[in-house]
C-alpha positions as CSV (number, residue, x, y, z in Angstrom):
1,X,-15.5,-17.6,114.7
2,X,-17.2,-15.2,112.6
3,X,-20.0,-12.8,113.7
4,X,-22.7,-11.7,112.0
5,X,-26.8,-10.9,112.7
6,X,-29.3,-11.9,110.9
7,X,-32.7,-9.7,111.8
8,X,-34.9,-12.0,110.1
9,X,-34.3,-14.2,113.3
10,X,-34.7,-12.2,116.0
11,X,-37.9,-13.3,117.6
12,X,-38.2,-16.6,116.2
13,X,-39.1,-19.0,118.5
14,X,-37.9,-22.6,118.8
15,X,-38.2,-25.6,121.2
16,X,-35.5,-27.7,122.8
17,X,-36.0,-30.6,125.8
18,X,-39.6,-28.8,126.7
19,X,-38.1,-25.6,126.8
20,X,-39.2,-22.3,124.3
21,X,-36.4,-20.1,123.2
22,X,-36.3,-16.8,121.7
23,X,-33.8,-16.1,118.9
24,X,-32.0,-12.7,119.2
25,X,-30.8,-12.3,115.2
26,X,-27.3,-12.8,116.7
27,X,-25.4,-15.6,115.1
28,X,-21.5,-17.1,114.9
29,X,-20.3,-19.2,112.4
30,X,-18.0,-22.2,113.8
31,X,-16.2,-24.8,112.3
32,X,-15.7,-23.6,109.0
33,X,-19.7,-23.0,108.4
34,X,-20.3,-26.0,109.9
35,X,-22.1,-25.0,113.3
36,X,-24.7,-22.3,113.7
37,X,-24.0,-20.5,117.4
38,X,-27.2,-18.1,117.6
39,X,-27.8,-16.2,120.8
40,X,-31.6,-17.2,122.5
41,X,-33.4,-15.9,125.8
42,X,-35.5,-18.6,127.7
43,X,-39.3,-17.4,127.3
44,X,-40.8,-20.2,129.8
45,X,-38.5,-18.6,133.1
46,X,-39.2,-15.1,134.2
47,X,-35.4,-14.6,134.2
48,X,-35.1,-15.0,130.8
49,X,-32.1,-17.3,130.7
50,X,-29.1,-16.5,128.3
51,X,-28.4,-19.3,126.3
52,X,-26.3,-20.0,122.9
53,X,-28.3,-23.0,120.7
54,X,-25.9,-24.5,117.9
55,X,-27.2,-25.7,115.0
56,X,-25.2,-27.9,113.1
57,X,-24.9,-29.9,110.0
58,X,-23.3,-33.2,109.2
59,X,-21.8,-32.8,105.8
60,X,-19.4,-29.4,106.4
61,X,-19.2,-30.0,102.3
62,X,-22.9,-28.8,102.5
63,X,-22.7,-25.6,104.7
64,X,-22.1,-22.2,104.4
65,X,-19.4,-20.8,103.6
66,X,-18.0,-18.2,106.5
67,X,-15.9,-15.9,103.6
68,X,-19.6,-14.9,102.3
69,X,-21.8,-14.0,105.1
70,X,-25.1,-11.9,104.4
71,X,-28.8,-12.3,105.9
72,X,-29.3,-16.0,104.5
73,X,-31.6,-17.0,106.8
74,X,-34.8,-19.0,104.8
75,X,-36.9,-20.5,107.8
76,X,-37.5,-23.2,110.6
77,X,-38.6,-26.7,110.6
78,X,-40.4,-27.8,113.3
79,X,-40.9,-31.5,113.7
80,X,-41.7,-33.7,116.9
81,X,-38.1,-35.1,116.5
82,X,-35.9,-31.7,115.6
83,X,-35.9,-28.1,115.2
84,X,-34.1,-26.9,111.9
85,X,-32.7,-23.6,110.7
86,X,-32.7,-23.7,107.1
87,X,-30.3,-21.2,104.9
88,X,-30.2,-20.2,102.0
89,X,-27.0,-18.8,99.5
90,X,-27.7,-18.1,95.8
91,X,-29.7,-21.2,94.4
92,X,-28.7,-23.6,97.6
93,X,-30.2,-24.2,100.6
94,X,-29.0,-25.5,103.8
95,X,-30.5,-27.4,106.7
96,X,-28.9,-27.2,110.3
97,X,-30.4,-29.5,112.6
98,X,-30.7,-28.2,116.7
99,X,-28.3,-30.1,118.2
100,X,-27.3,-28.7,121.8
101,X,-28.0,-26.0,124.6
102,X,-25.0,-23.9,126.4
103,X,-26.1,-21.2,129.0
104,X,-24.5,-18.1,129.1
């Protein structure tokens, strides 16, 4: 588990089983760059829920790798089916699809 933050991030908003979430910039690498684990805040509560989202990818062969971490983030998809954090290292880029909620 490596930890890193990416302040591009923090504030981006994405949406997962009817629910908006707030991205803090905070983000773990899991799974040898295979899963995204980024820190989120529930905007629809008034609490504010805790939450971690992961982001994952199916191909670990195309993910980052955890030895070079910097600010990589690029942007997010938004479709009606899936939410996507896309990377980017160098010339490639990198598409982790939304794939699963934990609360904190």
């Amino acid at each position: 588990m490596v930890e890193t933050h990416w302040d591009d991030l923090r504030g981006r908003t994405v949406r997962f089983n009817g629910d908006r979430w707030e991205l803090t910039g905070d983000v773990e690498l899991r799974q040898s760059g295979a899963l995204l684990a980024l820190d989120a805040r529930k905007l629809d509560d008034i609490r504010h829920e805790a939450a971690v989202l992961h982001f994952g990818v199916a191909d670990t062969a195309q993910s980052l790798n955890p030895g070079s971490l910097g600010d990589h983030f690029d942007s997010i998809e938004q479709s009606p089916d899936a939410e996507r954090l896309v990377v980017t290292e160098g010339a490639r880029r990198y598409r982790y699809e939304l794939q699963r909620l934990e609360t904190a």
